[in-house]
ZATITI-811108 format. One record per residue (C-alpha): x, y, z; residue number from 1; residue in one letter. Coordinates in steps of 0.5 Angstrom, whole numbers, plus 500, padded with zeros to 3 digits. Layout:
> X|Y|Z|NUM|A;
...
//
This chain:
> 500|500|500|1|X;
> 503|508|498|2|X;
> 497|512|501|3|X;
> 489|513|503|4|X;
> 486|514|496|5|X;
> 481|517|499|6|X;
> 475|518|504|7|X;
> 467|518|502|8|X;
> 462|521|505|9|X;
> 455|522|505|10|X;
> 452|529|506|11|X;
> 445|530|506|12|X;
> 445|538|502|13|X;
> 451|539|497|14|X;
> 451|547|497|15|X;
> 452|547|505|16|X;
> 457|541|505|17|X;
> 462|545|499|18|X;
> 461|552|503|19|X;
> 464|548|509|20|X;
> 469|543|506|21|X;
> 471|548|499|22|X;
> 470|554|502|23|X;
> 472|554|510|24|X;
> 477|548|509|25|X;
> 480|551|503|26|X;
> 480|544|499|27|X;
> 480|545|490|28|X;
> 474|541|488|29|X;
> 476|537|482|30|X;
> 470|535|480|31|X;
> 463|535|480|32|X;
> 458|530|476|33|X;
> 453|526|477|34|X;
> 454|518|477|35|X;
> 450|514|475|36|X;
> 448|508|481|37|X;
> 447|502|476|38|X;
> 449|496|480|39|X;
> 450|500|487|40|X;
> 444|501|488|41|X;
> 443|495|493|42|X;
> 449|498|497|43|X;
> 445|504|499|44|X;
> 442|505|506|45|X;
> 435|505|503|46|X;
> 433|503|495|47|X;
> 435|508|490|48|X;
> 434|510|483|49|X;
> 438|515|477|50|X;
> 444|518|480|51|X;
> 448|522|486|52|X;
> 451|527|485|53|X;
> 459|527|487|54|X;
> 464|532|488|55|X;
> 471|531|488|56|X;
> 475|535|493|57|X;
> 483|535|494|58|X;
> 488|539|498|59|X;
> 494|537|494|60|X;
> 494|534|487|61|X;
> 499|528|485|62|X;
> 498|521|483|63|X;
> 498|518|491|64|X;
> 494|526|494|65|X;
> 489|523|497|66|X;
> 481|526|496|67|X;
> 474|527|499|68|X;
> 469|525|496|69|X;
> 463|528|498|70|X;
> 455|524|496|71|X;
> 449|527|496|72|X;
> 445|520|495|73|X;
> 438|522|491|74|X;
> 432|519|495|75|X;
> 432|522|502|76|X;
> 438|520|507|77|X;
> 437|516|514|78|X;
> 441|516|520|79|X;
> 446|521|524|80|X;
> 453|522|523|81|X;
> 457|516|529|82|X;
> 460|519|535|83|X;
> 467|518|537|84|X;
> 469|510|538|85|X;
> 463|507|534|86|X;
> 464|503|529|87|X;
> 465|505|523|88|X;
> 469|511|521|89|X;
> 467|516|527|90|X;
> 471|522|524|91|X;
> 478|523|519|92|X;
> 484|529|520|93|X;
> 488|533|516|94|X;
> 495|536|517|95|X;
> 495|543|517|96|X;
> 499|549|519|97|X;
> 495|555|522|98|X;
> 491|551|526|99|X;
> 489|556|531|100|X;
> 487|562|525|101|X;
> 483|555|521|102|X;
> 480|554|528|103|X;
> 478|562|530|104|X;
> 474|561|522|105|X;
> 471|556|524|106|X;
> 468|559|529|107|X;
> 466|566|527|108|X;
> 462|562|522|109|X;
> 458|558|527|110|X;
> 462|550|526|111|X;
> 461|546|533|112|X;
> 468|546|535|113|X;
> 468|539|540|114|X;
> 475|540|542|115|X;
> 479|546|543|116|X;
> 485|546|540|117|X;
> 491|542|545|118|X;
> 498|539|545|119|X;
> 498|531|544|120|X;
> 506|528|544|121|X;
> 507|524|537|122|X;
> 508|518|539|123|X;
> 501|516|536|124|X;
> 503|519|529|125|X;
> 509|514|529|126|X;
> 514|520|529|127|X;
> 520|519|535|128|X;
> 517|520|542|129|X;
> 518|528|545|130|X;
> 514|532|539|131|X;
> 508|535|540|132|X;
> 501|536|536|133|X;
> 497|541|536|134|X;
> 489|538|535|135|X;
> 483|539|535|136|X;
> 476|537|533|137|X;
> 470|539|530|138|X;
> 463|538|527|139|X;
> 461|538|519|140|X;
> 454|541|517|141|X;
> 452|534|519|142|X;
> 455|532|525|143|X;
> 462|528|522|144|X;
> 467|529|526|145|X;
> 474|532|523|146|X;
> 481|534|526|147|X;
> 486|538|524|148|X;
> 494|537|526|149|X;
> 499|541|527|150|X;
> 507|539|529|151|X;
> 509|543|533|152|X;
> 516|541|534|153|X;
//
């Protein structure tokens, strides 16, 4: 394995959620298209017909950058987002370099932040013990968890 490819994530209203990840997050979308469902649609958490919309979104380009992909199924979406420690994937982080000015923007447009920003060491990062990470999580439009890091050693 090189990398994470990517990390899908289902939103219930497109425009909201690209205000957040495009324009607060500052990630370049790439595209934006309707796909076709065709022999997915027995994946989906309720039955679905057509096409959803995706859009692709990057912070870096290159052959292993990873992406977000955003979906916004057609039929109307069940469920809440997951809390911290369910299963399944309960929230992603990015690296980044002004965590506390992304996090002051955050909150001057109303995101939920659920953890201020806080020193952690690096041992869990697979980096030598002694460094030390600032982080912090906060809500998307639908109530996924995301993380930033910043190294500060």
């Amino acid at each position: 394995m090189k990398a994470v490819s990517h990390i899908a994530v289902g939103v219930r209203d497109m425009d909201r959620s690209l205000v957040f990840y495009r324009d607060l997050l500052g990630l370049k979308v790439s595209l934006d298209t309707m796909e076709h469902i065709g022999g997915l649609k027995t994946l989906f958490a309720k039955p679905v017909k057509g096409a959803r919309r995706a859009v692709y979104l990057r912070f870096e380009d290159g052959p292993h950058a990873s992406f977000i992909v955003l979906s916004q199924n057609p039929a109307e979406v069940p469920g809440e987002a997951i809390k911290l420690d369910q299963v399944g994937v309960h929230h992603f982080a990015f690296w980044v370099d002004d965590l506390r000015e992304r996090v002051e923007k955050l909150k001057a447009a109303g995101v939920p932040i659920l953890v201020a920003p806080m020193e952690s060491g690096t041992l869990a990062y697979g980096e030598p013990p002694g460094g030390k990470v600032l982080t912090c999580l906060f809500q998307d439009p639908d109530g996924i968890i995301v993380q930033f890091d910043q190294r500060m050693s």
